[in-house]
C-alpha positions in Angstrom: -121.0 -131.0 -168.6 -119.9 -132.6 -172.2 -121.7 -135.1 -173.9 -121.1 -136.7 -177.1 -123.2 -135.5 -179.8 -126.1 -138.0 -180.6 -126.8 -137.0 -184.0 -124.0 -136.8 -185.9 -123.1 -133.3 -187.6 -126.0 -131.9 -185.8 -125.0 -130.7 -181.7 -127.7 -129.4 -179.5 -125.3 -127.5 -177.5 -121.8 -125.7 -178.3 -119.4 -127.9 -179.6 -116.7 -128.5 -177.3 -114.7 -131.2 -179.1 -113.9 -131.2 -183.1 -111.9 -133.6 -185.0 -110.2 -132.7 -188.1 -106.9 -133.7 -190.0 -103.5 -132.4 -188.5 -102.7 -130.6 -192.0 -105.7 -128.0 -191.1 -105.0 -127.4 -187.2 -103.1 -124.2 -187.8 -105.9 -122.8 -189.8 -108.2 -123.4 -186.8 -106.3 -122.7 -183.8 -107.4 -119.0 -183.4 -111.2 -119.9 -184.2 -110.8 -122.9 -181.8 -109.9 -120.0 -179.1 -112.5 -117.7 -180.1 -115.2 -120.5 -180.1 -113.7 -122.2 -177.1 -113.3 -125.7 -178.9 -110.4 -128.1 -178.9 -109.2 -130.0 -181.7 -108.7 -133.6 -182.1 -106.2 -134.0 -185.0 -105.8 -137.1 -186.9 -102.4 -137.8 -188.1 -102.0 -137.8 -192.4 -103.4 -140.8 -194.0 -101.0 -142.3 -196.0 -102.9 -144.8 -197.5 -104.5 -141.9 -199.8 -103.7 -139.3 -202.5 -101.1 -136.9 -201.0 -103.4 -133.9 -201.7 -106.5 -135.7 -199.5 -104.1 -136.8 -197.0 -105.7 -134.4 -194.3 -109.0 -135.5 -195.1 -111.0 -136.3 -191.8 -113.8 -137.8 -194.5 -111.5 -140.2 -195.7 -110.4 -141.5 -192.5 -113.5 -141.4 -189.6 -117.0 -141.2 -189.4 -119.3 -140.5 -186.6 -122.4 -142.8 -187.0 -124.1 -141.3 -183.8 -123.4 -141.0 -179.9 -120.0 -142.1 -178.7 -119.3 -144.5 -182.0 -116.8 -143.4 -184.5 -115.1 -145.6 -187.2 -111.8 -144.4 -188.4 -109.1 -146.3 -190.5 -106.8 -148.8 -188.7 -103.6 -146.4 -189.1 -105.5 -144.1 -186.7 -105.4 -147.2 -183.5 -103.3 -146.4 -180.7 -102.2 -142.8 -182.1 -102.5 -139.6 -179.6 -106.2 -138.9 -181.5 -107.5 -142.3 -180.5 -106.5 -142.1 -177.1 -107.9 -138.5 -176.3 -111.4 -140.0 -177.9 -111.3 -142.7 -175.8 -111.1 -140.6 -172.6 -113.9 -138.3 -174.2 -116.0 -141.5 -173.7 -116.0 -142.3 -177.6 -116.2 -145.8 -178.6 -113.6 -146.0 -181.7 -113.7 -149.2 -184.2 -111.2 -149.4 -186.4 -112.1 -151.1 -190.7 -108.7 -151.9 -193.0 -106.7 -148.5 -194.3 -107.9 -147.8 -198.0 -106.7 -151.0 -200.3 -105.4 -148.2 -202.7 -104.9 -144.4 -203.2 -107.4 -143.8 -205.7 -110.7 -143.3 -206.1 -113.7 -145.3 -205.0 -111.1 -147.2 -202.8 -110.6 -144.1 -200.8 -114.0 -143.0 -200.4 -115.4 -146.1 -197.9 -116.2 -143.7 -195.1 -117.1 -141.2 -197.2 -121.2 -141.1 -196.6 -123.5 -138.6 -195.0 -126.0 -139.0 -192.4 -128.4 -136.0 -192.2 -130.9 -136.6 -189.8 -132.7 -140.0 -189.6 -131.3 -140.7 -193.7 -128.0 -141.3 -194.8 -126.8 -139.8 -198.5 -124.3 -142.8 -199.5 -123.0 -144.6 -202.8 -124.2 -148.4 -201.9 -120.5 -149.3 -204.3 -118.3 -147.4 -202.5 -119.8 -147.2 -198.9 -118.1 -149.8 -196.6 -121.2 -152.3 -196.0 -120.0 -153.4 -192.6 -120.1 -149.5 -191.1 -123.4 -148.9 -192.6 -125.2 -152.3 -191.2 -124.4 -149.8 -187.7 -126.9 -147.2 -189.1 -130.6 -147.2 -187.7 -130.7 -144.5 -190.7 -132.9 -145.0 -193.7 -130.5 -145.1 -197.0 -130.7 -142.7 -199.6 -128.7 -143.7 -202.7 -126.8 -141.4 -205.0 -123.9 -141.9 -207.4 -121.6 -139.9 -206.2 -118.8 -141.6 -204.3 -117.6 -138.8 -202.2 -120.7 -138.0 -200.4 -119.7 -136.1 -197.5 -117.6 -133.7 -199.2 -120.6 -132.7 -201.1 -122.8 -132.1 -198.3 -122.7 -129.4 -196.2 -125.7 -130.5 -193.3 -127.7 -127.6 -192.4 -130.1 -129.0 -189.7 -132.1 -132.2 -189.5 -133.7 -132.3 -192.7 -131.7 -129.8 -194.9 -128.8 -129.5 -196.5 -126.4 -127.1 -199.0 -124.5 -128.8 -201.8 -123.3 -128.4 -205.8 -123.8 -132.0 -206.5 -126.7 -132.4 -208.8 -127.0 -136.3 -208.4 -126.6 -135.7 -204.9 -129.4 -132.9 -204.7 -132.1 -135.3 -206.5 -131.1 -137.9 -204.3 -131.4 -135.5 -201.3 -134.9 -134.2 -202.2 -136.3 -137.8 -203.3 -135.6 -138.7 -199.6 -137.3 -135.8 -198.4 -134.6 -133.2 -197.4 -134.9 -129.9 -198.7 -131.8 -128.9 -200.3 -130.1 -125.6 -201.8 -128.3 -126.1 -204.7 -125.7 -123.9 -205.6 -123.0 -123.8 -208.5 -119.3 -123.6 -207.4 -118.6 -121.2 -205.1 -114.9 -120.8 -204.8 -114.0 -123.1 -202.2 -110.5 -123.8 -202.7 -108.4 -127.1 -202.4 -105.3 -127.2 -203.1 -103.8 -129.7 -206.2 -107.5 -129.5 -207.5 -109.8 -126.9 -209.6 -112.1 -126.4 -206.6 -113.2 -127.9 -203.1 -116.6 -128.6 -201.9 -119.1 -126.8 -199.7 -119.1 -129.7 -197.1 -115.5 -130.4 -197.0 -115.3 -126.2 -195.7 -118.1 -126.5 -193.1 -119.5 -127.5 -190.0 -122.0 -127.0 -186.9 -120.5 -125.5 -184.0 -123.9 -125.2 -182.3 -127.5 -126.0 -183.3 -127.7 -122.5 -184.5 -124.3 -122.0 -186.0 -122.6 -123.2 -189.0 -119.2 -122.6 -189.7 -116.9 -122.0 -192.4 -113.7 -122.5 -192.7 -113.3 -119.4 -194.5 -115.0 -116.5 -196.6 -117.5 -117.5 -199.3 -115.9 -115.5 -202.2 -119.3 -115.4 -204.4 -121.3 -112.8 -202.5 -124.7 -114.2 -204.4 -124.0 -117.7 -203.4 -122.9 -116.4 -200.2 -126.1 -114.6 -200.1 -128.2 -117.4 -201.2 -126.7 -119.6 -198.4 -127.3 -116.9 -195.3 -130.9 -116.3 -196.5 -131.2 -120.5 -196.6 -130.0 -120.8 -193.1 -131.8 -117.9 -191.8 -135.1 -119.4 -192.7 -133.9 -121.9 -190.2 -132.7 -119.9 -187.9 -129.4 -120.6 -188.6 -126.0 -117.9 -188.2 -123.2 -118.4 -191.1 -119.9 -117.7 -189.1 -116.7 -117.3 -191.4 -113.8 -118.9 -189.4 -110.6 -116.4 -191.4 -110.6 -113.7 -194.0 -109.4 -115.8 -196.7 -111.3 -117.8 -199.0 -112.9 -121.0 -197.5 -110.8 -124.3 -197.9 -111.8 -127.6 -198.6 -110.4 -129.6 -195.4 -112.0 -132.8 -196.0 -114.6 -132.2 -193.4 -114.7 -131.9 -190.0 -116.7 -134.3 -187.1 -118.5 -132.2 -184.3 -117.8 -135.1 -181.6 -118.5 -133.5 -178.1 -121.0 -130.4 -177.2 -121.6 -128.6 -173.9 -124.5 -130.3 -173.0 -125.5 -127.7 -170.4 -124.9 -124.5 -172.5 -128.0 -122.6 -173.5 -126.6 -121.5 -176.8 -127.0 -117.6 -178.5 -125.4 -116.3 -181.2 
């Protein structure tokens, strides 16, 4: 039986159902087989930098159960309707007012666990009145790509503001320093943009962690918690603007 996932980012089962941007499905499609996931693709936003324009972060976000919010461009497109037979309640807020930054960056918040990491200038107001989370506030804009979410109360990221933030709320945090994460048109990616649960005790990456002490680091964090890092491909990992765990097997009794 699937289920949508109640927390978001966090499934208690195997994921069965993950959205990401269309630009990214080809480097997916063989760990989608071997995971036995299917992909929800969004079309390109147009309404942001070309570079970003796959960015799942900069178009949707899951605020819990079946209730997404994703940009208007994104009604009544093949992704919306496959959602809506998955069960998932979609509303839809206004395409970003311009390409740039903060204007891009209005779904762009994290919830780990019962708290949500956000920037209270650039978060849209009206998706976060939806939250039942308590608020954490940080300065940086681009929350979610910062934050890779580890479990309830834990999370990986190279954001400093964002790590204080993180531990003044409560949740334990590793910090680590850039770590090779590629994106293309920029210097670097970000550690939550290239990852994401597939299962309560498996977090994926989109590809290999090229610093094998950061790498390290990060397999010795997530073992504490009893947590598998699975690398998705042989190349370095990619910044691909996040992905949303919507759906999980809620029957499976999950092993790595």
């Amino acid at each position: 039986m699937i289920g949508t996932i109640k927390t978001p980012h966090l499934p208690k089962g195997r994921v069965r159902n993950l959205i990401i941007g269309e630009k990214y499905e080809k480097l997916l499609e063989n760990a989608a087989i071997k995971h036995n996931f299917e992909l929800i693709c969004l079309k390109n936003n147009q309404y942001c930098d070309e570079r970003l324009s796959g960015h799942t972060d900069l178009a949707a976000v899951h605020i819990g159960g079946n209730e997404l919010v994703c940009r208007r461009y994104l009604k009544n497109t093949e992704a919306h309707r496959r959602l809506n037979e998955l069960g998932v309640n979609v509303e839809f807020v206004d395409n970003c007012l311009s390409p740039e930054y903060p204007d891009d960056a209005s779904l762009n918040f994290c919830v780990v666990g019962s708290k949500v990491l956000m920037n209270p200038k650039t978060a849209d107001a009206q998706t976060v009145k939806k939250l039942t989370s308590a608020l954490a506030y940080c300065k940086q804009g681009y929350t979610k790509c910062t934050v890779c979410v580890v479990d309830e109360n834990s999370i990986i990221t190279e954001d400093k503001g964002v790590s204080l933030c993180a531990r003044n709320a409560g949740i334990e945090v590793l910090e680590i320093s850039s770590c090779g994460i590629l994106l293309d048109g920029y210097p670097n990616g970000f550690i939550g943009g290239a990852s994401f649960k597939l299962a309560p005790d498996i977090l994926a990456f989109t590809g290999a962690i090229s610093d094998t002490y950061i790498m390290n680091e990060i397999e010795t964090f997530l073992s504490a918690r009893n947590i598998k890092a699975v690398y998705l491909n042989d190349t370095p990992a990619i910044d691909i603007g996040s992905a949303i765990p919507i759906t999980e097997d809620v029957t499976d009794t999950v092993s790595l």
